[in-house]
Backbone as numpy.savetxt, mean C-alpha at the origin, in Angstrom:
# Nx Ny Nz CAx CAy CAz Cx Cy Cz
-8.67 2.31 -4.96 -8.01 2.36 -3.67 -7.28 3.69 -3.48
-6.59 3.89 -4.29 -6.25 5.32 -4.62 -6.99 6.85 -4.04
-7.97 6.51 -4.59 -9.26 7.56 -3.90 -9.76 7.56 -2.38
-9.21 6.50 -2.04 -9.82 5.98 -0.64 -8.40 6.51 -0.03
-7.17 6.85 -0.66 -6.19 7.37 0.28 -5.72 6.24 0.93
-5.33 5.08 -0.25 -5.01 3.59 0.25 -3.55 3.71 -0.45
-2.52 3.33 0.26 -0.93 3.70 -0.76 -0.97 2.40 -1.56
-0.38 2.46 -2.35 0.17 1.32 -3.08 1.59 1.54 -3.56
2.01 0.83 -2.50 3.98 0.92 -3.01 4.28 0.89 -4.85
3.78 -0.31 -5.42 4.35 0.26 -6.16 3.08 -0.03 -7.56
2.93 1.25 -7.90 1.65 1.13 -9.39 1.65 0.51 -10.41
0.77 0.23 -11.24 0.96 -0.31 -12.54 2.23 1.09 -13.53
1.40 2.51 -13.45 1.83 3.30 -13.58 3.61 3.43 -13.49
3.98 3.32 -12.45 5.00 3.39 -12.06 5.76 2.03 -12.39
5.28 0.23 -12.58 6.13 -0.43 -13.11 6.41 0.42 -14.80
5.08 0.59 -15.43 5.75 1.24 -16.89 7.02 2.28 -16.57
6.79 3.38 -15.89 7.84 3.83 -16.32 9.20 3.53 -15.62
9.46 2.68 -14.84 10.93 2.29 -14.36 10.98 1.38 -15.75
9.90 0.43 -16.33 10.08 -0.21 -17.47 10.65 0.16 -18.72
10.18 1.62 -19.38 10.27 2.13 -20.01 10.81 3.52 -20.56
11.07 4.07 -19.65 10.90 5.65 -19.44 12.67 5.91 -18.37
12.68 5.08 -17.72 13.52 5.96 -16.61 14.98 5.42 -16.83
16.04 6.01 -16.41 17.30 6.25 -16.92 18.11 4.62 -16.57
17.45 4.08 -16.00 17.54 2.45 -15.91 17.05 1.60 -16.24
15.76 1.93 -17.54 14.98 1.15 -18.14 15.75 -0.12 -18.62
17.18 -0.40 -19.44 17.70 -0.92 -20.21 18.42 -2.05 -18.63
17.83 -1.70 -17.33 18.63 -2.57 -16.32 17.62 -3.53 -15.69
16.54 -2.95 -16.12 15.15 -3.64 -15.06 13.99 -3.78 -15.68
13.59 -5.21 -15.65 12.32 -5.50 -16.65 11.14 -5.81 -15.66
10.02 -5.27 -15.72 8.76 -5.43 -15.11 7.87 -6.31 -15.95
8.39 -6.73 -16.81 6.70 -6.71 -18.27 6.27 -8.33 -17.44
6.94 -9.09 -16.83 6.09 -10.27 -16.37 4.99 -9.55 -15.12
5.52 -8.63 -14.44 4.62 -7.92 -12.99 3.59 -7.04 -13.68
3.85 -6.29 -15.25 2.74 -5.57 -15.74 1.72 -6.49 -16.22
2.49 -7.42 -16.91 1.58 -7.87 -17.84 -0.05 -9.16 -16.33
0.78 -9.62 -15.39 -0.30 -9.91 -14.41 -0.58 -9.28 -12.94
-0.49 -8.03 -13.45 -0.90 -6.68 -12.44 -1.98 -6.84 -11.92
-2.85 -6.54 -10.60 -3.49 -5.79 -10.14 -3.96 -5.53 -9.10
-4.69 -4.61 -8.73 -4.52 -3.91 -7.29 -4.54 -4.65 -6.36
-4.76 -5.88 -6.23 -5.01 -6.19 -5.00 -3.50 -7.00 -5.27
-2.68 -7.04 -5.90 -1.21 -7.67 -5.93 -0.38 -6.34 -4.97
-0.84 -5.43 -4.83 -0.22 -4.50 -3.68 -0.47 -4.29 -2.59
-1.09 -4.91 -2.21 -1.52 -4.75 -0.87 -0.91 -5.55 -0.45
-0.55 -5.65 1.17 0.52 -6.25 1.94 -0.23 -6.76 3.62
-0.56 -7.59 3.65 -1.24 -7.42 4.81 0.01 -8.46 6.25
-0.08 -7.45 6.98 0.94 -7.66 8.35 0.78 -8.49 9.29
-0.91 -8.00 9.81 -1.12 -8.60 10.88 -3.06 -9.17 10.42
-3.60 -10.28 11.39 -5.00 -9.99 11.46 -5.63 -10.40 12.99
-6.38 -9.70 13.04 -7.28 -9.74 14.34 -8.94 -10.09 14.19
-9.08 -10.83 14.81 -10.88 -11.23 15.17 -11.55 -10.08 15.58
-12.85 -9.66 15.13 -13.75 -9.27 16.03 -14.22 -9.74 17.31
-15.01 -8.69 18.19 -14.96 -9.49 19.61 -16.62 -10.13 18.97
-17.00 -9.97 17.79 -18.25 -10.61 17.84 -17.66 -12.38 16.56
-16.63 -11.94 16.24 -15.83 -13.38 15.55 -16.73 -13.50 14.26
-17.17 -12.69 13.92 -17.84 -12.64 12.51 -17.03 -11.34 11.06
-15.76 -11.35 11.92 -14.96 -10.55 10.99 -14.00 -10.88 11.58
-12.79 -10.28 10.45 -10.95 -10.53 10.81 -10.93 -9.28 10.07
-10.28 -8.43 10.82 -9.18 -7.19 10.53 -7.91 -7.58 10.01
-7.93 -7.01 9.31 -6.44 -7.32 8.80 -5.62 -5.78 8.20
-4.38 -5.91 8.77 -3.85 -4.44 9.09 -2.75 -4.64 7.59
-2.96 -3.32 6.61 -1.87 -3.51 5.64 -0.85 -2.19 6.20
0.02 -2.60 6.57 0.96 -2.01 7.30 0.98 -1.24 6.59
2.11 -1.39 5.34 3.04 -0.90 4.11 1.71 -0.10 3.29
0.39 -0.05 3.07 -0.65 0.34 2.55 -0.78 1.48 3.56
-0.95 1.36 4.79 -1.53 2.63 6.05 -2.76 1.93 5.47
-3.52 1.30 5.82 -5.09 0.77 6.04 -5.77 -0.35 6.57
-6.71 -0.46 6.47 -7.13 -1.87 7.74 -7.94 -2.45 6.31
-8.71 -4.01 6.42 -9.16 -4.53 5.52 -9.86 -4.72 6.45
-11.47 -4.82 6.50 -12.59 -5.49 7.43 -12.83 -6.87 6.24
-13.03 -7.89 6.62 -13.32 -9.25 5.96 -14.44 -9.96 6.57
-16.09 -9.82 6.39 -16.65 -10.91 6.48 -16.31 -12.38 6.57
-16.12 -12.98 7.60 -15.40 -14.64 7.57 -16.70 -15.49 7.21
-18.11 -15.37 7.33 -19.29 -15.78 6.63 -18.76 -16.25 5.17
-19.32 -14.76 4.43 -18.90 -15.05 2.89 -18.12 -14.57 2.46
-16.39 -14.20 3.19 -15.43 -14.68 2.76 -15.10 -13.14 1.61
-16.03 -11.77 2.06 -15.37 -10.92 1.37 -15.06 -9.75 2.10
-14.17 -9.05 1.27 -13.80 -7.97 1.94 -15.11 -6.68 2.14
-15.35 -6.14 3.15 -16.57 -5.66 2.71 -16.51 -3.96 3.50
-14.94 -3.61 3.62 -14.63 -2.14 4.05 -12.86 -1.90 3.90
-12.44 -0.88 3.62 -10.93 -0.74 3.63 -11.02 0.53 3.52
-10.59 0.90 4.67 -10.17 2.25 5.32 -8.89 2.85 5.26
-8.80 3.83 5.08 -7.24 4.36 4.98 -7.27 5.28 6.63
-5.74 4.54 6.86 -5.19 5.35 7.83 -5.09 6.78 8.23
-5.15 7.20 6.71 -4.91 8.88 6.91 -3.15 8.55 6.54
-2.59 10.31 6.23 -1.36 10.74 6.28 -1.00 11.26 7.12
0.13 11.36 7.79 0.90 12.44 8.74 1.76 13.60 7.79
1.08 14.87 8.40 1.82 15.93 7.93 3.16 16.16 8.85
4.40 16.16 8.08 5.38 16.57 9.04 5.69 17.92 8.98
5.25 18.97 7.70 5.81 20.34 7.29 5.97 21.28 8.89
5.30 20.72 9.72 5.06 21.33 10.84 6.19 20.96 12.46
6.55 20.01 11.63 7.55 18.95 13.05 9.51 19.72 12.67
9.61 20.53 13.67 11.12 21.32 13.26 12.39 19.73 13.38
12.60 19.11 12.52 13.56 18.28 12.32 14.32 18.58 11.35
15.88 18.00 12.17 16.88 18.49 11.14 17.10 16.94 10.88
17.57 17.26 8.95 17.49 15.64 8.80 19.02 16.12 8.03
19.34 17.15 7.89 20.82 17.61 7.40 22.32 17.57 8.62
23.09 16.55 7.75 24.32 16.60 9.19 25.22 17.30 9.09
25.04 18.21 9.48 26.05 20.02 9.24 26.56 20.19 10.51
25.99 19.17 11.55 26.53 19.68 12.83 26.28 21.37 13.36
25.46 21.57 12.80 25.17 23.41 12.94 23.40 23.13 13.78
């Protein structure tokens, strides 16, 4: 999913090291979420919509940026598209409150 430019809030990767590694390891235990991890435990889905032909449901993973296409026939997922990213380096916002 990764490759497809699909987010996943939060990784296997990333439970190890808040688990293990990071300056709050000794405050926060993951090993029940590592130990029955996987990708499709991140995905978040928001909303779903019918096709106008009713032989699919869209289903929008908000929190992911991607859509899920679902065959309602046999019941699989059979496309997941990524939203794309927004570049902001280009949008002049001040996010500093200097009052200047």
């Amino acid at each position: 999913l990764i490759a497809k430019d699909i987010h996943l809030p939060l990784s296997e990767n990333a439970l190890e090291y808040w688990d293990e590694h990071s300056s709050i390891a000794g405050d926060v235990n993951f090993t029940l979420a590592r130990a029955t991890y996987t990708t499709d435990s991140g995905l978040e889905p928001e909303w779903v919509e019918w096709s106008a032909d009713e032989k699919y449901v869209l289903v929008n993973l908000q929190e992911n940026a991607a859509l899920v296409k679902v065959n309602v026939e046999t019941a699989t997922a059979e496309d997941i598209v990524s939203y794309g990213l927004k570049s902001w380096e280009e949008t002049p916002i001040d996010i500093i409150e200097d009052d200047g």
